[in-house]
N, C-alpha and C positions, 0 to 999 in steps of 0.2 A: 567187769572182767573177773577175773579170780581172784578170790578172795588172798591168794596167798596165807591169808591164816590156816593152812591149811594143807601148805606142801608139806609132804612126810620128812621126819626128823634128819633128812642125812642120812637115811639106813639105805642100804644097797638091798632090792628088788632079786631077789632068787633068776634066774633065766629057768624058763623052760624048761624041761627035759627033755624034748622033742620039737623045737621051736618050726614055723611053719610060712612058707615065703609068700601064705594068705592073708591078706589083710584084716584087724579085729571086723567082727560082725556083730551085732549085737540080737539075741537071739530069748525067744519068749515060750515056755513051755507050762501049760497051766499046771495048777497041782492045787488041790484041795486043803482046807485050812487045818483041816486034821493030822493031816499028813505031814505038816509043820512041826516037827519035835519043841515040846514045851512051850506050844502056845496058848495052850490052856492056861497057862501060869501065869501069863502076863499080866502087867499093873497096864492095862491099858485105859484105864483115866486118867494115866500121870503123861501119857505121849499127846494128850489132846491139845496140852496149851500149845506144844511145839508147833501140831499141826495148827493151828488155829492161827497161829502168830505167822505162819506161812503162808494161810486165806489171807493177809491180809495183803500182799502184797500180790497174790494172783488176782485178787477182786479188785484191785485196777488198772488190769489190762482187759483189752476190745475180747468181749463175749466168743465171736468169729477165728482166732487167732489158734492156732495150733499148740500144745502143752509141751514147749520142748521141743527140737530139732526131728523128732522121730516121727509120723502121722500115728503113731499106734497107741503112743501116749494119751492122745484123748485130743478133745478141745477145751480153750477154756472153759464153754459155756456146760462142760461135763465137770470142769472140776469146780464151779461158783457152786454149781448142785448140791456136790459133797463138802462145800465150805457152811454152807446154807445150815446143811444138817448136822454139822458138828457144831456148831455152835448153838442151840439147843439142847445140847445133852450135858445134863447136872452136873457141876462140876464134882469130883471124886467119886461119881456112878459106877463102878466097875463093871454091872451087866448092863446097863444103857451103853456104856462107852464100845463092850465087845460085840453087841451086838451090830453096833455100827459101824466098825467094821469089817464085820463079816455080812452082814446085808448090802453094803453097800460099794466093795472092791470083790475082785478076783486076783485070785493071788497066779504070779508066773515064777517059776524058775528062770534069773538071769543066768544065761549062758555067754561066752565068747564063742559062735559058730558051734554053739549045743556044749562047748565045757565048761562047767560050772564053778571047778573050782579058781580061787582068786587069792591076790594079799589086800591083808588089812591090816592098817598105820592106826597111830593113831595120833592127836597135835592136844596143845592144850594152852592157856592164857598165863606166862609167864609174868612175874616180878622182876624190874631191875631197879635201882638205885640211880637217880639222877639229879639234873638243875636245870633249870630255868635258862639259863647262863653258864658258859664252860667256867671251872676253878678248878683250880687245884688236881686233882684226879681226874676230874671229871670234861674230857676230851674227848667222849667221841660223839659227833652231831649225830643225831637223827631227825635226816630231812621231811620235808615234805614235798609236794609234787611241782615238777619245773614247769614253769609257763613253759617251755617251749617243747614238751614232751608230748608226743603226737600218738593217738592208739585207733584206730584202725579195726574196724571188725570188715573182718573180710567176707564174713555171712550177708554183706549188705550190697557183695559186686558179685558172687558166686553161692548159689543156693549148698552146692556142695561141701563148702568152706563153713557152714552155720557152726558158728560155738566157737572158732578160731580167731586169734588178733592178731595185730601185728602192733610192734611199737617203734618210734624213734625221735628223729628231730631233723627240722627241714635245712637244708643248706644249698643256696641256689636254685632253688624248687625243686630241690632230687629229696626225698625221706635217704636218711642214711640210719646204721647203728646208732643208736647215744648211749652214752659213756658207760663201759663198763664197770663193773664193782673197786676192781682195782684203781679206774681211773678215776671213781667219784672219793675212792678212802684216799689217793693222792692229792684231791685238792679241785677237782674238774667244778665242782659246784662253789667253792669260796670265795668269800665274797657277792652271794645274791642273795643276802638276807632269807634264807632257805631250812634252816635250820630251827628247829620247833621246841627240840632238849637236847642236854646234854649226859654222855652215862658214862660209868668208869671204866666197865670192861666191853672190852673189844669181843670177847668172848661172848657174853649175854647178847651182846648190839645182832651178833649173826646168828644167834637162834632166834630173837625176835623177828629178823627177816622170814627165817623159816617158819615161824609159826603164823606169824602176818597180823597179830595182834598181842597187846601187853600192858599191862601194868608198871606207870614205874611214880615210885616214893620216891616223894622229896624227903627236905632238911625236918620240914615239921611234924613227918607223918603221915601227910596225906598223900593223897594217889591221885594221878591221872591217867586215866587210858587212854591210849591211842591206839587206833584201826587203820586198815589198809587204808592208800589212795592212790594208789598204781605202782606200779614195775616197770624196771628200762625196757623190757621184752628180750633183753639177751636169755644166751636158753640156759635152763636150771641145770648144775650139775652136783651130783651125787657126793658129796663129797667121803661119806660109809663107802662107797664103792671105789672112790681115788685112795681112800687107806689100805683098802685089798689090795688094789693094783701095786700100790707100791711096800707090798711087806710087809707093812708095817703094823697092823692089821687080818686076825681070820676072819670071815666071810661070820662064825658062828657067834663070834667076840662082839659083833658091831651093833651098839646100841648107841642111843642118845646121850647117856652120862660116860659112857665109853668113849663117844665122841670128844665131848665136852673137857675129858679128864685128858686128854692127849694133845687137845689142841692148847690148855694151859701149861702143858709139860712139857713145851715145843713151840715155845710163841712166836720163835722168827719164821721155823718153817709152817706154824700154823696159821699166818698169815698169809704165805705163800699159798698154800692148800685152800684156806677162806677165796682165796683171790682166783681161786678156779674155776667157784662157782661166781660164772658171771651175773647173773640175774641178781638186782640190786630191789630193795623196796623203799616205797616211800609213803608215809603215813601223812595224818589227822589226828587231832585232839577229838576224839568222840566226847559227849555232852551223852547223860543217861546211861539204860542200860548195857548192855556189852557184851562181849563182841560183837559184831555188828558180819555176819557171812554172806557168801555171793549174792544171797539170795534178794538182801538188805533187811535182815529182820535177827533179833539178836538171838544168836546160839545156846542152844540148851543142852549143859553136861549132859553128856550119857545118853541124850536124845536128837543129836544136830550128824548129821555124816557129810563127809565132803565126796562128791563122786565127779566123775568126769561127765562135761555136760555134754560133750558129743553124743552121748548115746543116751543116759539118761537125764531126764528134768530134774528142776529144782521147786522142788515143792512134795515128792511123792512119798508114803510111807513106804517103808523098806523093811522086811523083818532077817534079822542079820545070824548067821549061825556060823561061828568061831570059836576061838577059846582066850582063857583071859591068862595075859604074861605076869600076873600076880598070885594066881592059885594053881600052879605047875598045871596049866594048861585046865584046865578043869573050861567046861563049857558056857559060853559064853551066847547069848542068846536072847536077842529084845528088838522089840519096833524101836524104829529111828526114822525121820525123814531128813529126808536129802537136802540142806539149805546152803554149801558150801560147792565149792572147788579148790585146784590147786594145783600150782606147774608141778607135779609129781605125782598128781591123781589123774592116771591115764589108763584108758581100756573098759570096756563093758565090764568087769569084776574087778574092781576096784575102788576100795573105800576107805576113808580115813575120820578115822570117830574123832569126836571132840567133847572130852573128860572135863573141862572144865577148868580151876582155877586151883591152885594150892602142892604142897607135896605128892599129895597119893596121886592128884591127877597128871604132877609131871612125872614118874615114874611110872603109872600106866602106860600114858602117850610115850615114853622114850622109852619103854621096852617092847611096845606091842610091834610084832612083825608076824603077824600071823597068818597062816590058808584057812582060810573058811569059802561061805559061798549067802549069799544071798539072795530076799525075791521079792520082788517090785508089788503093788499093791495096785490096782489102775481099776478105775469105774466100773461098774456092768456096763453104763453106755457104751465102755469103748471097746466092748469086745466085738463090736459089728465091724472093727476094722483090725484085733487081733486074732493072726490065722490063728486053729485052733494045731496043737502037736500036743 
């Protein structure tokens, strides 16, 4: 399901300026690689491992099997072709590496029903401070996954439904809701030996949900990560966007340390506000390297994007044209492939980069809210099944 490492920081999502009571479409317009602003630039040997680390997980599935919920995506046995030949080319080759992809994708403008422009988040791999064992400070559990937590692809009773879940727990053989956030930080889980570690702040514990993966040091120094292992399915709320609602908050103000610096400035109602978004996560102790994204292959700074898989796959390079929340906007511009998702990454233009581990990448990821637009990369095979516009 979704990686939730991955849902956007809590920042509230611009509306529209003209919103429309059509449903998104997802929408393909070729365009020549020239025509790409600063693609000639690209370090594109340095995007190979990502892709490569992405073949590994599309090369075992069935050859016959379609690339992603869309037919226009390809099939698999189009994308073992393009995994085949990137993995041949030398590593740190910079004109082997461009030329393959430019020989061997066309590139499309994604649109939503032909408009192109979109927001882009961005997540990254927090630190927190924890134990083993609750003491002292150190009170708030983070679980792992309930036996009795039931997830549901609905893609597998309605072809319509493909990419959607659903989640809960059985009572009387009816699936109902299971517990919401509020009810699991009350106590709904204690006592099922459930709980994995223990951390001090309340605070950090609800950005790790949102990012869906993390780091946390113990007493001695060392680290352990932990990765997704599912979510209640109750549905994500914005919580950037409940600060607007309620005052307290401008729409222009609402960043991730903004967030952060209000809900410790405000802990009773900032509990309250935590408690709104229902959607609760629960992890694993990952062993190696990390994060670990929807895709199941682990995330590479600056090269990993989360997109919504209704429309697009997870495996495709993506070359992403934005701007960066670190250089007053200055342009922003690089291959990336698609290896995540996330309850907050919704809609054919929509993406959420993943920066990686440390200071500068949580301050990238909790200021980026940016419009840009991007464009999918798909085989020559499969342009026998994308109409041409």
């Amino acid at each position: 399901m979704l990686l939730t490492a991955c849902a956007d920081l809590g920042l509230p999502i611009p509306e529209p300026q003209a919103p429309s009571d059509e449903p998104s479409a997802l929408t393909l317009t070729k365009i020549e690689f020239d025509d790409l602003e600063s693609w000639d630039g690209e370090n594109f040997a340095s995007v190979l491992p990502a892709l490569i680390r992405s073949c590994d997980a599309i090369e075992k599935k069935a050859s016959d099997t379609p690339f992603g919920s869309d037919e226009r995506m390809g099939t698999i046995a189009d994308w073992k072709s393009i995994c085949a030949d990137a993995r041949i080319i030398r590593p740190g080759n910079q004109i082997e590496a461009k030329y393959f992809f430019e020989s061997r994708f066309v590139a499309y403008t994604v649109g939503d029903r032909n408009a192109p422009e979109g927001l882009f988040t961005g997540y990254y791999e927090p630190e927190l401070q924890g134990r083993w064992a609750p003491e002292a400070e150190y009170q708030i559990p983070i679980y792992s996954r309930p036996h009795d937590l039931v997830s549901i692809d609905l893609g597998q009773h309605r072809a319509e439904l493909k990419g959607t879940q659903l989640a809960g727990r059985v009572i009387d053989n009816k699936l109902i809701p299971y517990f919401s956030r509020a009810e699991i930080m009350g106590g709904a889980l204690r006592g099922r030996e459930l709980e994995i570690m223990w951390v001090a702040d309340p605070v950090d514990a609800f950005f790790l949900h949102i990012q869906g993966s993390g780091r946390v040091r113990l007493a001695d120094g060392s680290t352990v990560r932990v990765g997704y292992a599912g979510r209640n399915g109750r549905r994500y709320t914005s919580i950037g966007r409940e600060l607007v609602a309620m005052g307290a908050m401008r729409l222009e103000d609402v960043t991730a340390p903004a967030i952060r610096d209000w809900l410790r400035a405000n802990p009773a109602a900032g509990t309250q506000l935590m408690n709104k978004n229902e959607s609760f996560v629960f992890f694993r102790v990952v062993e190696g390297e990390g994060p670990l994204g929807a895709q199941g292959v682990p995330l590479t700074p600056g090269r990993s994007l989360a997109v919504d898989r209704a429309f697009l796959p997870l495996g495709a390079p993506v070359w992403l044209d934005t701007t960066d929340p670190l250089t007053d906007g200055e342009p922003l511009r690089r291959l990336l492939i698609t290896q995540d998702t996330g309850s907050a990454i919704k809609g054919p233009v929509r993406g959420d980069v993943f920066w990686g581990f440390g200071d500068t990448a949580a301050r990238r990821a909790g200021l980026m809210k940016q419009e840009g637009r991007y464009y999918i990369l798909l085989p020559k095979a499969a342009e026998r099944i994308v109409p041409q516009s």
